[in-house]
Steps between C-alpha positions, in 0.01 A plus 500: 500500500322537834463913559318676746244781468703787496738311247200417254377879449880578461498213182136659407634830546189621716407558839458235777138579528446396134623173579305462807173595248593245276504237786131545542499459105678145488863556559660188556639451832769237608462571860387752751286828460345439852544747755844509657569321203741622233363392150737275248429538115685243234582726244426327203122430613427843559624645208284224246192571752616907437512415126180288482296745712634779225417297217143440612481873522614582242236260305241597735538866372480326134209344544322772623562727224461234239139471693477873455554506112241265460246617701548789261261392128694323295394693177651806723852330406555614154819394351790725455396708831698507849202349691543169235832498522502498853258212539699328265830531719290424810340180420858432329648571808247326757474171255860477536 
């Protein structure tokens, strides 16, 4: 379904000048988005680009703590204590 702007951030539930952010970002356009020109978003692509870009966050953010916890020694990670338990889950969580 072809939706303009003002549509989209109702479906995203934010404001229309998140949506125009997320243009610079990558949103897929079908047409439009010049000036004088209304913009026209398929639905469906922008919400798997929405879901990819949040994914890649989200795994971005694991990675970097993952990096953290092992920048920390090793030998620091005794088991049994939170700081090994949370590089377990980590790793578990960014290998996934």
């Amino acid at each position: 379904m072809n939706v303009n702007k003002k549509k989209l951030a109702e479906i995203f539930g934010c404001d229309v000048r998140t949506v125009t952010a997320w243009q610079s970002q990558g949103l897929p356009l079908v047409s439009g988005g010049g000036k004088g020109n209304e913009a026209v978003f398929d639905t469906a692509a922008a919400i798997s680009w929405y879901a990819e870009r949040d994914a890649s966050i989200e795994n971005e953010k694991l990675r970097k703590e993952v990096d953290d916890l092992r920048a920390a020694a090793e030998s620091d990670l005794n088991p049994g204590t939170i700081d090994y338990e949370r590089y377990r889950l980590t790793k578990a969580q960014a290998d996934a």
